[in-house]
mmCIF file as Biopython writes it, N, C-alpha, C and O atoms, coordinates in Angstrom:
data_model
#
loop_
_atom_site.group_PDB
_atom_site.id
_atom_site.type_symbol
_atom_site.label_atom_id
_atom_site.label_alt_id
_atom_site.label_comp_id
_atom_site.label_asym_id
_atom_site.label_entity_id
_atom_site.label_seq_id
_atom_site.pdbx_PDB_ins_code
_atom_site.Cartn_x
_atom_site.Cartn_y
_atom_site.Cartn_z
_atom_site.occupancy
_atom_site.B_iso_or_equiv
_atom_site.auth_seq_id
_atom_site.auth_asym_id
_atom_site.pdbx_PDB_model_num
ATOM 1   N N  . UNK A ? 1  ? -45.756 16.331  7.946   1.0 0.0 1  A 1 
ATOM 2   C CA . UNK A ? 1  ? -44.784 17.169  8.631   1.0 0.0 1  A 1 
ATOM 3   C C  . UNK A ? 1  ? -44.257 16.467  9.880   1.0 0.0 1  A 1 
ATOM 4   O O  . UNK A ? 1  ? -43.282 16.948  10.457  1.0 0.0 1  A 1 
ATOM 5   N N  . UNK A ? 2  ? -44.730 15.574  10.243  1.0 0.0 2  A 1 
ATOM 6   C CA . UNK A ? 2  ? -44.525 14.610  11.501  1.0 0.0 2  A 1 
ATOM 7   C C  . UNK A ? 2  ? -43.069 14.115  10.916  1.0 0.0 2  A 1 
ATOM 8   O O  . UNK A ? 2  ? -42.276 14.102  11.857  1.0 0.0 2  A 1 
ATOM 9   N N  . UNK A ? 3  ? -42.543 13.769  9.882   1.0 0.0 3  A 1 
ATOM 10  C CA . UNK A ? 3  ? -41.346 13.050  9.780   1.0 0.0 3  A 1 
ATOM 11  C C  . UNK A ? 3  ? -39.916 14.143  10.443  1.0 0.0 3  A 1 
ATOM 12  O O  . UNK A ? 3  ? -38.813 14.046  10.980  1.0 0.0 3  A 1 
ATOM 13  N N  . UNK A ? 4  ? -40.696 14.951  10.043  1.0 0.0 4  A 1 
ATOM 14  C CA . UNK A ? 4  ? -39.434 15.994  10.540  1.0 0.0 4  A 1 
ATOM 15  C C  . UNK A ? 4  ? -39.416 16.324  11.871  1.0 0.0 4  A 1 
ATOM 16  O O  . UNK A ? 4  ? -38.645 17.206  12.249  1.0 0.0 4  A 1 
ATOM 17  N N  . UNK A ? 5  ? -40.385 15.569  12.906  1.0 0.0 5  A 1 
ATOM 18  C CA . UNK A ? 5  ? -40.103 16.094  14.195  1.0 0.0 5  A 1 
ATOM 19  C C  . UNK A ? 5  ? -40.044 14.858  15.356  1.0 0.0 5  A 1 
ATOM 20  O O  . UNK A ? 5  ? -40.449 14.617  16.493  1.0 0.0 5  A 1 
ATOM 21  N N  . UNK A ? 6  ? -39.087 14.120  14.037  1.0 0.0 6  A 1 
ATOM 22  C CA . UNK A ? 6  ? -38.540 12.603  14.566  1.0 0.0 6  A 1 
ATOM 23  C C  . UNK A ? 6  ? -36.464 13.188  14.887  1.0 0.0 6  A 1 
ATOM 24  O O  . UNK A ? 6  ? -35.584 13.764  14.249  1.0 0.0 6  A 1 
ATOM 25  N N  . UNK A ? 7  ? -36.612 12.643  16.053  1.0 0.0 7  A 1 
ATOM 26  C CA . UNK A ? 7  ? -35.068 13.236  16.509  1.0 0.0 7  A 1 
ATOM 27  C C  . UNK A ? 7  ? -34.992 14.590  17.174  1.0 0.0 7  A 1 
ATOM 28  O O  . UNK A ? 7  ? -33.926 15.077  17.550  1.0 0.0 7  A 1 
ATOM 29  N N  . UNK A ? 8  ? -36.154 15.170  17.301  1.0 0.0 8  A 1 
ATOM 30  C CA . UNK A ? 8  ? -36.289 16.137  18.381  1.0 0.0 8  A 1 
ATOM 31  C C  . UNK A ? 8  ? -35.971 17.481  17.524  1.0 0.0 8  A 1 
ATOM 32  O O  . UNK A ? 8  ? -35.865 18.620  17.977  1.0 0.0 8  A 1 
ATOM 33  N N  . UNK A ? 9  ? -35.853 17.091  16.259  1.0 0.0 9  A 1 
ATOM 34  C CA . UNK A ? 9  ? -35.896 18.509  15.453  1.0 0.0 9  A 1 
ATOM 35  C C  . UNK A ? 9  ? -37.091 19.242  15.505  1.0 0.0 9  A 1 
ATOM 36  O O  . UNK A ? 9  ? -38.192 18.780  15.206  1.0 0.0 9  A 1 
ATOM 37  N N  . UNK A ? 10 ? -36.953 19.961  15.743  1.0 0.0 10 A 1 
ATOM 38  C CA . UNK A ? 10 ? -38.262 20.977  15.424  1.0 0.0 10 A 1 
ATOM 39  C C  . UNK A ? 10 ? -38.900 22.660  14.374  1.0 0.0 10 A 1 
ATOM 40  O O  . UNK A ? 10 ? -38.588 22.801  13.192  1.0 0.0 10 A 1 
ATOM 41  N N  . UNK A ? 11 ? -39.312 23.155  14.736  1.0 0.0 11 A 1 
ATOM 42  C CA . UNK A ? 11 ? -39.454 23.791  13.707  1.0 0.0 11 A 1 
ATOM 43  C C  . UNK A ? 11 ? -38.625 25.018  14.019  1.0 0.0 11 A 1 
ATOM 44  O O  . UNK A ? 11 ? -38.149 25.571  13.027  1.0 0.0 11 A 1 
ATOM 45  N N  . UNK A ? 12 ? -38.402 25.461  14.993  1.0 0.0 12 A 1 
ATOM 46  C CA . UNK A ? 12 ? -37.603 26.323  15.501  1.0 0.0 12 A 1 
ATOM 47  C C  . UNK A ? 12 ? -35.594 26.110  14.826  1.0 0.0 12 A 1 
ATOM 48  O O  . UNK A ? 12 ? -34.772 27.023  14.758  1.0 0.0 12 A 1 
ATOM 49  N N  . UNK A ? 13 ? -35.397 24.798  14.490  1.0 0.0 13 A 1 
ATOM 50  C CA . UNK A ? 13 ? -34.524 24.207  14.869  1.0 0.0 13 A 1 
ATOM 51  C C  . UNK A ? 13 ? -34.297 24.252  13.608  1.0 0.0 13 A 1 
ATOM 52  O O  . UNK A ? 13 ? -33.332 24.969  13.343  1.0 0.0 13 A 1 
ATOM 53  N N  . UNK A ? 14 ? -34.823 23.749  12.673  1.0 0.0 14 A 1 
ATOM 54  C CA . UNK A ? 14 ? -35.310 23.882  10.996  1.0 0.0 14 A 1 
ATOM 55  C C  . UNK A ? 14 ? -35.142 25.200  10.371  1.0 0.0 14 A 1 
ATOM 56  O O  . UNK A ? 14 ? -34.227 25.305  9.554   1.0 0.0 14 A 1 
ATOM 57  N N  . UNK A ? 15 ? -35.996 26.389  10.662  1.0 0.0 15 A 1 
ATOM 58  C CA . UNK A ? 15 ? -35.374 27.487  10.355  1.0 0.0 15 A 1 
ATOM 59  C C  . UNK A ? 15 ? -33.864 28.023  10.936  1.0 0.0 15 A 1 
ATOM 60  O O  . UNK A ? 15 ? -33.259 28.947  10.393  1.0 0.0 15 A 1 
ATOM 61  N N  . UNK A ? 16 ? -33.567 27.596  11.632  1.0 0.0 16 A 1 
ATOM 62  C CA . UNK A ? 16 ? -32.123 28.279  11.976  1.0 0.0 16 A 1 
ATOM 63  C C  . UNK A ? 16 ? -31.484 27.452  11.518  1.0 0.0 16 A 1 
ATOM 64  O O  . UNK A ? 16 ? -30.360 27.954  11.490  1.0 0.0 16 A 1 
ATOM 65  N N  . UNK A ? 17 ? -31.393 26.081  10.953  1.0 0.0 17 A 1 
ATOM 66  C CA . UNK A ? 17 ? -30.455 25.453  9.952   1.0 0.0 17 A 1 
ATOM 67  C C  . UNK A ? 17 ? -30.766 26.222  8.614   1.0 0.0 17 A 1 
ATOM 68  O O  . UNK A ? 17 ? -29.723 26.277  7.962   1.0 0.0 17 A 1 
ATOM 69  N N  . UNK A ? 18 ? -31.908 26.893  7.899   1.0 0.0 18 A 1 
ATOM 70  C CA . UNK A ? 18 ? -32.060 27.471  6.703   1.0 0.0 18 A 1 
ATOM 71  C C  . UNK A ? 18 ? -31.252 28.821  6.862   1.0 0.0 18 A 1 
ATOM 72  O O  . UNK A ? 18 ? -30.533 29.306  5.988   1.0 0.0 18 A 1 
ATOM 73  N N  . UNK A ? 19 ? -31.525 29.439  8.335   1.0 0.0 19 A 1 
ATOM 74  C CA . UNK A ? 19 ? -30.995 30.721  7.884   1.0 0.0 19 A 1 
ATOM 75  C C  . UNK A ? 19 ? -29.181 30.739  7.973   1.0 0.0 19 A 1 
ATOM 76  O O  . UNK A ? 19 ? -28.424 31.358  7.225   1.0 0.0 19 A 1 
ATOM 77  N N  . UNK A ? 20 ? -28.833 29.887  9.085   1.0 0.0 20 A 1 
ATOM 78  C CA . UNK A ? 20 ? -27.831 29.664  8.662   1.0 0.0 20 A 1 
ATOM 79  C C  . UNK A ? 20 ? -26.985 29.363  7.154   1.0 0.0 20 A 1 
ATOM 80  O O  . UNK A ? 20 ? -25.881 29.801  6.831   1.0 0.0 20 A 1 
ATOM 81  N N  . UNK A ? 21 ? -27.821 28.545  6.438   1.0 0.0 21 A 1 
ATOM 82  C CA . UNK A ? 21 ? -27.366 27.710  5.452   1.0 0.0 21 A 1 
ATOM 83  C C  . UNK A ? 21 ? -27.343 29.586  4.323   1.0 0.0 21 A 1 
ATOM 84  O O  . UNK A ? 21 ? -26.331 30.041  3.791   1.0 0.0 21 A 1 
ATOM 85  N N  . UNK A ? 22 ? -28.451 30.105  4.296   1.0 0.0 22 A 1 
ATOM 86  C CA . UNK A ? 22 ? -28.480 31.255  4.151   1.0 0.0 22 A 1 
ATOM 87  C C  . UNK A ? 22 ? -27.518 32.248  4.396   1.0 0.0 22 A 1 
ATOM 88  O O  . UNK A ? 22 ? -27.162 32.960  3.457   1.0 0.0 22 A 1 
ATOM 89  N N  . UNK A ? 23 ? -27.141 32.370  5.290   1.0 0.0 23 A 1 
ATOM 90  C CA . UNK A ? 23 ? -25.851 32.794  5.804   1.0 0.0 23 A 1 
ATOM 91  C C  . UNK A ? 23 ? -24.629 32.687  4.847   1.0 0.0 23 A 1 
ATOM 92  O O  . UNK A ? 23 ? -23.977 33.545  4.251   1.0 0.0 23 A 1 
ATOM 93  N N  . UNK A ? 24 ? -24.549 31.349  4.911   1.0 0.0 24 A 1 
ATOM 94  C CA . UNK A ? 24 ? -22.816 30.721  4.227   1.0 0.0 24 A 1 
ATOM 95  C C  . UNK A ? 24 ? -22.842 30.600  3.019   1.0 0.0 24 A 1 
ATOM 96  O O  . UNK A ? 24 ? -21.719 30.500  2.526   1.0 0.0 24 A 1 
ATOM 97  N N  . UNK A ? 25 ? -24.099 30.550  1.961   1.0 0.0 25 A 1 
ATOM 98  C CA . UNK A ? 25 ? -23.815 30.296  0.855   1.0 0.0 25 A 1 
ATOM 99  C C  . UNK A ? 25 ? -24.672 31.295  0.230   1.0 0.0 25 A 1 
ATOM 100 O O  . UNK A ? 25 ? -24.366 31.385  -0.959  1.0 0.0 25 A 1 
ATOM 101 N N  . UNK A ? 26 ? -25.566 32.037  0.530   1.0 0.0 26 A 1 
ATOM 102 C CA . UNK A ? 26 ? -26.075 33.418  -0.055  1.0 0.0 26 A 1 
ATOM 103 C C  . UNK A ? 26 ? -27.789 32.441  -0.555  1.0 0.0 26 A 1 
ATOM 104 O O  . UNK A ? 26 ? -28.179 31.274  -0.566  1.0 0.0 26 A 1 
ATOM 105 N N  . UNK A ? 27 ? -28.403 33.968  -0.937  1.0 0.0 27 A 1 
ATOM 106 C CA . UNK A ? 27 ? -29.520 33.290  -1.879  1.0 0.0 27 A 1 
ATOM 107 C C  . UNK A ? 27 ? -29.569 32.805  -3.171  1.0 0.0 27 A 1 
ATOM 108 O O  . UNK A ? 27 ? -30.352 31.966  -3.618  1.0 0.0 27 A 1 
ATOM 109 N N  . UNK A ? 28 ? -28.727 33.358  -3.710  1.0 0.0 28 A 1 
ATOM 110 C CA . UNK A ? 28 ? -27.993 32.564  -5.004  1.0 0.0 28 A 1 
ATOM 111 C C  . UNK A ? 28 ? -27.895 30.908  -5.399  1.0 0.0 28 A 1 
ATOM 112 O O  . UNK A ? 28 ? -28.450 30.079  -6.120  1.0 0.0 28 A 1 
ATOM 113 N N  . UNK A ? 29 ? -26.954 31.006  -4.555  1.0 0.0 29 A 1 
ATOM 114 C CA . UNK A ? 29 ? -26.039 29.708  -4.697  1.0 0.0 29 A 1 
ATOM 115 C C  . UNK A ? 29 ? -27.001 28.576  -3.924  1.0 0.0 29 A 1 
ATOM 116 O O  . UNK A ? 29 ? -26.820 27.414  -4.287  1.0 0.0 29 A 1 
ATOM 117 N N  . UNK A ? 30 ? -27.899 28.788  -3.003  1.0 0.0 30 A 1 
ATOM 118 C CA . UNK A ? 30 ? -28.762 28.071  -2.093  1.0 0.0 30 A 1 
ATOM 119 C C  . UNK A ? 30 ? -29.119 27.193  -2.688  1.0 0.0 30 A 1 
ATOM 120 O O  . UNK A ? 30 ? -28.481 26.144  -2.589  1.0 0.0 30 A 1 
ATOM 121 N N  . UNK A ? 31 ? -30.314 27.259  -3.575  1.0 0.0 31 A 1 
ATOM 122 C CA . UNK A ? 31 ? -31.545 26.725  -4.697  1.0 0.0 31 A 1 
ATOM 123 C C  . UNK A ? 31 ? -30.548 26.046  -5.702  1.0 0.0 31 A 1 
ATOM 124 O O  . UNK A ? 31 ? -30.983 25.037  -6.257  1.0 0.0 31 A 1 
ATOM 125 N N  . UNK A ? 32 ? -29.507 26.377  -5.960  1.0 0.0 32 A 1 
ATOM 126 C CA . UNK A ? 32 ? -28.271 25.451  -6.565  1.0 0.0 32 A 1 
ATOM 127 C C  . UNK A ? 32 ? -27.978 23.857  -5.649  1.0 0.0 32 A 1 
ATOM 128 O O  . UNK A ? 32 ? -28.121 22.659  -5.894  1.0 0.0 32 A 1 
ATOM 129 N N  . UNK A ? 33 ? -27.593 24.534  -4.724  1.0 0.0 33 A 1 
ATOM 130 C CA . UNK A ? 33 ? -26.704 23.451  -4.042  1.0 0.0 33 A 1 
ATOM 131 C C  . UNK A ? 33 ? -28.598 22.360  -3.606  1.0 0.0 33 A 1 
ATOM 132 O O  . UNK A ? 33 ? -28.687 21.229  -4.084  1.0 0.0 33 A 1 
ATOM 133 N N  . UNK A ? 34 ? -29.446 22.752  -3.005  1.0 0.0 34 A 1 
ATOM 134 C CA . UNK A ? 34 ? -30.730 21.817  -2.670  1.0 0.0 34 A 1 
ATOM 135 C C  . UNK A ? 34 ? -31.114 21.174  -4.050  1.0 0.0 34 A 1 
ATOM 136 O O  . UNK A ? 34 ? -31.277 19.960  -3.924  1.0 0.0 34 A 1 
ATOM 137 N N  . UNK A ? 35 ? -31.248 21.490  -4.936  1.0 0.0 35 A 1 
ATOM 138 C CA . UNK A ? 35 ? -31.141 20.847  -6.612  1.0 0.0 35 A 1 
ATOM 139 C C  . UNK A ? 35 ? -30.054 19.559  -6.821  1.0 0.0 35 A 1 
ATOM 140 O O  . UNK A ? 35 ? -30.281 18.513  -7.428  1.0 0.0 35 A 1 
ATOM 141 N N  . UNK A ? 36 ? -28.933 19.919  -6.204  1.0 0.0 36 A 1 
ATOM 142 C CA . UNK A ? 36 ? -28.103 18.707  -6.550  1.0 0.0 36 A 1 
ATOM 143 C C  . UNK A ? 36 ? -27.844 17.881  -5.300  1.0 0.0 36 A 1 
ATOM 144 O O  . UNK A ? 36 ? -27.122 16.885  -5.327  1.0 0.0 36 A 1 
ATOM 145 N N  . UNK A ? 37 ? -28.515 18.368  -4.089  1.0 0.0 37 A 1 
ATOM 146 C CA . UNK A ? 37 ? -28.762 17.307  -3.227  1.0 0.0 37 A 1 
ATOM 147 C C  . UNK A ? 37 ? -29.987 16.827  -3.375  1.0 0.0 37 A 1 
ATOM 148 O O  . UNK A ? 37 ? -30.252 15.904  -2.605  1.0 0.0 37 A 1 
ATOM 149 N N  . UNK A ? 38 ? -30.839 17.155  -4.125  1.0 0.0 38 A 1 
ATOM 150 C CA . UNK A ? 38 ? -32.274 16.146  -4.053  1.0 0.0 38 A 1 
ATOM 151 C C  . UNK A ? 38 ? -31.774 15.328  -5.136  1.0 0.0 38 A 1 
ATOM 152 O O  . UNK A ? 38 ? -32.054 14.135  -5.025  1.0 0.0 38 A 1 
ATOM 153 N N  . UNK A ? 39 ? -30.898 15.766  -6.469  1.0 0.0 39 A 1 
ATOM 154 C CA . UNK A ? 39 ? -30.610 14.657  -7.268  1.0 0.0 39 A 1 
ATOM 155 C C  . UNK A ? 39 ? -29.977 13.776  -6.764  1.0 0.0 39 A 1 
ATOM 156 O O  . UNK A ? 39 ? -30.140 12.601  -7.091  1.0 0.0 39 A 1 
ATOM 157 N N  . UNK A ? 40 ? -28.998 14.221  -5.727  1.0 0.0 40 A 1 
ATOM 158 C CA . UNK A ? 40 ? -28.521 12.792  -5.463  1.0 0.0 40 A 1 
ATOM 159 C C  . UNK A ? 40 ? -28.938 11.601  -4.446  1.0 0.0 40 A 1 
ATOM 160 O O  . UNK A ? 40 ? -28.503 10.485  -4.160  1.0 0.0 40 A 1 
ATOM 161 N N  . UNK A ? 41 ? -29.968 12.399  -4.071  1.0 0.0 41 A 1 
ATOM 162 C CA . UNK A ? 41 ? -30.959 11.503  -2.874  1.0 0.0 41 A 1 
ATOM 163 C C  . UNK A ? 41 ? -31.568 10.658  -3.775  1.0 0.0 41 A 1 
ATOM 164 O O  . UNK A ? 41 ? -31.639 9.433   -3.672  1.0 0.0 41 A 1 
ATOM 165 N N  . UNK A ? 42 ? -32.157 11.578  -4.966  1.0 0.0 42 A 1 
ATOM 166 C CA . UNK A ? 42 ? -32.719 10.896  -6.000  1.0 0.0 42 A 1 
ATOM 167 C C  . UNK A ? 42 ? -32.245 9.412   -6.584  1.0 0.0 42 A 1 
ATOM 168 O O  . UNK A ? 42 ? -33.032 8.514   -6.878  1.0 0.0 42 A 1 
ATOM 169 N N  . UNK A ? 43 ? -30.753 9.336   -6.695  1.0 0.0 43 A 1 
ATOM 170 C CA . UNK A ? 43 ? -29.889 8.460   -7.778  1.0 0.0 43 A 1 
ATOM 171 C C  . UNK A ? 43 ? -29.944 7.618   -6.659  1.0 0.0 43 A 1 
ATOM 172 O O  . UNK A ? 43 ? -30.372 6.498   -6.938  1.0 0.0 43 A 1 
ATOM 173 N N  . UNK A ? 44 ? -29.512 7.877   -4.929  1.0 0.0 44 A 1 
ATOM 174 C CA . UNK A ? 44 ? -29.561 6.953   -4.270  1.0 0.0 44 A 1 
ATOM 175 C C  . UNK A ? 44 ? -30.482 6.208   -3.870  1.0 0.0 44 A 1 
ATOM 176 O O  . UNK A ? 44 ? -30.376 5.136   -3.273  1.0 0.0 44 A 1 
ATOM 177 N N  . UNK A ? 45 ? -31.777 6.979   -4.317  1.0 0.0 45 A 1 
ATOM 178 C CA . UNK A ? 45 ? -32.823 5.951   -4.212  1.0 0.0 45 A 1 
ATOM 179 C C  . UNK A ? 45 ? -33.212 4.872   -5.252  1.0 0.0 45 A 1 
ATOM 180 O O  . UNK A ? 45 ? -33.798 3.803   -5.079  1.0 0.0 45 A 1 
ATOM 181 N N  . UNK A ? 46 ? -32.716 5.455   -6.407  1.0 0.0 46 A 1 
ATOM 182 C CA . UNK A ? 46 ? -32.937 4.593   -7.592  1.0 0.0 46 A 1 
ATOM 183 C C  . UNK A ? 46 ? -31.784 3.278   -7.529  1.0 0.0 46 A 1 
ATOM 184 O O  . UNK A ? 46 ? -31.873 2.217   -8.146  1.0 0.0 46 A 1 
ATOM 185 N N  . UNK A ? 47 ? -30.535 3.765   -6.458  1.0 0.0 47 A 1 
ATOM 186 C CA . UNK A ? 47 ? -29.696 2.753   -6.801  1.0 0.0 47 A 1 
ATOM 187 C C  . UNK A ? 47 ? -30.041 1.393   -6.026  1.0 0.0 47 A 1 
ATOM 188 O O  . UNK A ? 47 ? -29.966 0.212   -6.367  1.0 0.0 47 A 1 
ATOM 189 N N  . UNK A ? 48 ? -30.483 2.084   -4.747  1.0 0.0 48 A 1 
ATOM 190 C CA . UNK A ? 48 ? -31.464 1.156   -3.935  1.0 0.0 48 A 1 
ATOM 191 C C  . UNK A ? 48 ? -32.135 0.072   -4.109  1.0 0.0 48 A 1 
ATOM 192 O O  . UNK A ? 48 ? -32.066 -1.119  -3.808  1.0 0.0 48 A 1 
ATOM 193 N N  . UNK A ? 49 ? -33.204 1.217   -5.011  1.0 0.0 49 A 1 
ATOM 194 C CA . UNK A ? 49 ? -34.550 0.039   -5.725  1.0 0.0 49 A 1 
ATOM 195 C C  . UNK A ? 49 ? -34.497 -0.647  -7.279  1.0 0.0 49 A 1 
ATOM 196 O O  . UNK A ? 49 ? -35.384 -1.176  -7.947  1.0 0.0 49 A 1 
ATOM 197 N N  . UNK A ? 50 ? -33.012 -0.393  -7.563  1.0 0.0 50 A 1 
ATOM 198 C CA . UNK A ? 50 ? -32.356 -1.143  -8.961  1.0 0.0 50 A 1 
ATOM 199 C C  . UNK A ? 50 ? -32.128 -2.460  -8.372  1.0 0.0 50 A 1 
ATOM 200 O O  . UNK A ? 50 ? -31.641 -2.415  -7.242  1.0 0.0 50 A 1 
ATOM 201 N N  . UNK A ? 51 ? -32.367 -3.678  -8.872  1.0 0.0 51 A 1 
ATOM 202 C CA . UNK A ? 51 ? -31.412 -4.451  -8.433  1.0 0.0 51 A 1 
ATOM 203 C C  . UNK A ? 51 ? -30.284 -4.554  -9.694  1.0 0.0 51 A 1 
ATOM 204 O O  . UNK A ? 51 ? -30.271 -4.485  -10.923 1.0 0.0 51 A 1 
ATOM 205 N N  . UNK A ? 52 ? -29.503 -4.730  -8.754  1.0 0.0 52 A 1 
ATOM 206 C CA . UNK A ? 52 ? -27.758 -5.195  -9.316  1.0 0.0 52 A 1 
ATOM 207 C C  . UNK A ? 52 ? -27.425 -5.988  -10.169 1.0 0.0 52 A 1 
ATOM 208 O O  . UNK A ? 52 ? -27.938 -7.093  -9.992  1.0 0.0 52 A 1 
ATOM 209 N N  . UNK A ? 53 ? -26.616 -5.893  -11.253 1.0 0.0 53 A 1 
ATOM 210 C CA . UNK A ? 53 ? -26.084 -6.958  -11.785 1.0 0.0 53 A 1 
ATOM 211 C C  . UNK A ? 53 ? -25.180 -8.072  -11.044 1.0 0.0 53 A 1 
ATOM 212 O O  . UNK A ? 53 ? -25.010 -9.281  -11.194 1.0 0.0 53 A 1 
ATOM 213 N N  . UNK A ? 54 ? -24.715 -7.148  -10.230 1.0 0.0 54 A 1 
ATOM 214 C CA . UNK A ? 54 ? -23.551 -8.261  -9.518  1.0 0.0 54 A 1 
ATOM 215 C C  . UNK A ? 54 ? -24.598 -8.831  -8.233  1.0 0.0 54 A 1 
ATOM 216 O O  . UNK A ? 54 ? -23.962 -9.552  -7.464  1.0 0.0 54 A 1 
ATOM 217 N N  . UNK A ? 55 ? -25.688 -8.705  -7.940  1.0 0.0 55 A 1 
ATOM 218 C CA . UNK A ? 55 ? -26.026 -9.856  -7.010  1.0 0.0 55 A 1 
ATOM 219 C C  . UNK A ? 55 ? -26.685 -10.654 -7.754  1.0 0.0 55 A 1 
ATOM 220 O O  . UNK A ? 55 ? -27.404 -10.232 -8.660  1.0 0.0 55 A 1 
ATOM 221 N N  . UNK A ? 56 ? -26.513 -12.130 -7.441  1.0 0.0 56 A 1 
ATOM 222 C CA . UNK A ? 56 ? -26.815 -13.252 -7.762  1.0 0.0 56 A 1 
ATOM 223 C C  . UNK A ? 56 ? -27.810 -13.650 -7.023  1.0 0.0 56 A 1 
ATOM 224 O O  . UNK A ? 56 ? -27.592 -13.780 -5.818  1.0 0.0 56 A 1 
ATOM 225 N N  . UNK A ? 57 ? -29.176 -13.950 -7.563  1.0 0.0 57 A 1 
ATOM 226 C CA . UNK A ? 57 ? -30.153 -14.622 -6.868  1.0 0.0 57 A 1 
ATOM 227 C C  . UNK A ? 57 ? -30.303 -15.636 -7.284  1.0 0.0 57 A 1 
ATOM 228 O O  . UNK A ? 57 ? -30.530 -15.872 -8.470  1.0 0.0 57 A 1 
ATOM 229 N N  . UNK A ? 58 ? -30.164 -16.836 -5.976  1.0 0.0 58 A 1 
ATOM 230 C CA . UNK A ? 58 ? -29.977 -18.303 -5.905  1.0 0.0 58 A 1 
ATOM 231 C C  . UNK A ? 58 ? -30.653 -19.005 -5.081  1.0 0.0 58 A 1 
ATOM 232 O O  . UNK A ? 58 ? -31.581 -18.648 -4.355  1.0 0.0 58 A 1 
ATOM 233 N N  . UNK A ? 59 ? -30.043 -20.291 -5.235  1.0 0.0 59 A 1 
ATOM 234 C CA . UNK A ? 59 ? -30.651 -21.165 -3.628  1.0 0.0 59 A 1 
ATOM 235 C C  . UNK A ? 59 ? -29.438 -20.446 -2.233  1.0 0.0 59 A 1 
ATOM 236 O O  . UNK A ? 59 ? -28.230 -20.212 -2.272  1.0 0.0 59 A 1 
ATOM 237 N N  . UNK A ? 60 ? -30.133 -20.336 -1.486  1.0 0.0 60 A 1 
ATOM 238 C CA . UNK A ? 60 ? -29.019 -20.036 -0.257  1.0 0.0 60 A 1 
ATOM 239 C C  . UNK A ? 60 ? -29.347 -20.877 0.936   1.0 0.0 60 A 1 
ATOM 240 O O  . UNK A ? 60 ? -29.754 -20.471 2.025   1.0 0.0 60 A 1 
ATOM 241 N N  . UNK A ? 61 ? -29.046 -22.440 0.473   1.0 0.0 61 A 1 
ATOM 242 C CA . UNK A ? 61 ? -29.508 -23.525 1.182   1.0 0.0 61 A 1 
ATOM 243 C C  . UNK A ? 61 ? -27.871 -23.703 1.679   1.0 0.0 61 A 1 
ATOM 244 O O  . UNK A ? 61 ? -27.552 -24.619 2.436   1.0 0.0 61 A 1 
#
C-alpha cells in the first residue's frame, strides 16, 4: 500500500477520487470503464516487455 502514498496521495485523497469517479459515471458503468483501463495498462505493459520487430540489435560501436 506504500506505492500509493508516493506523491503525497493519500488515503483520504483516494476515496474522494472514487467517490467522485462515482459521481460522474454511476455504479454501473464504473466496473466497466476500470476493466478496460487495467486492459490497457495491461497491453502497455506487454508492449513494453515485447521486444520489437523494428528494433535492430547490433554492434553500436
Amino acid at each position: 500500500m506504500d506505492f500509493l502514498l508516493v506523491g503525497g496521495i493519500g488515503t483520504s485523497e483516494i476515496l474522494l477520487i472514487v467517490f467522485a469517479l462515482l459521481l460522474l459515471f454511476g455504479g454501473k458503468k464504473l466496473p466497466e470503464l476500470m476493466r478496460g483501463m487495467g486492459r490497457g495498462i495491461r497491453e502497455f505493459k506487454d508492449a513494453v516487455n515485447t521486444p520489437s520487430e523494428d528494433v535492430e540489435v547490433g554492434d553500436t560501436k
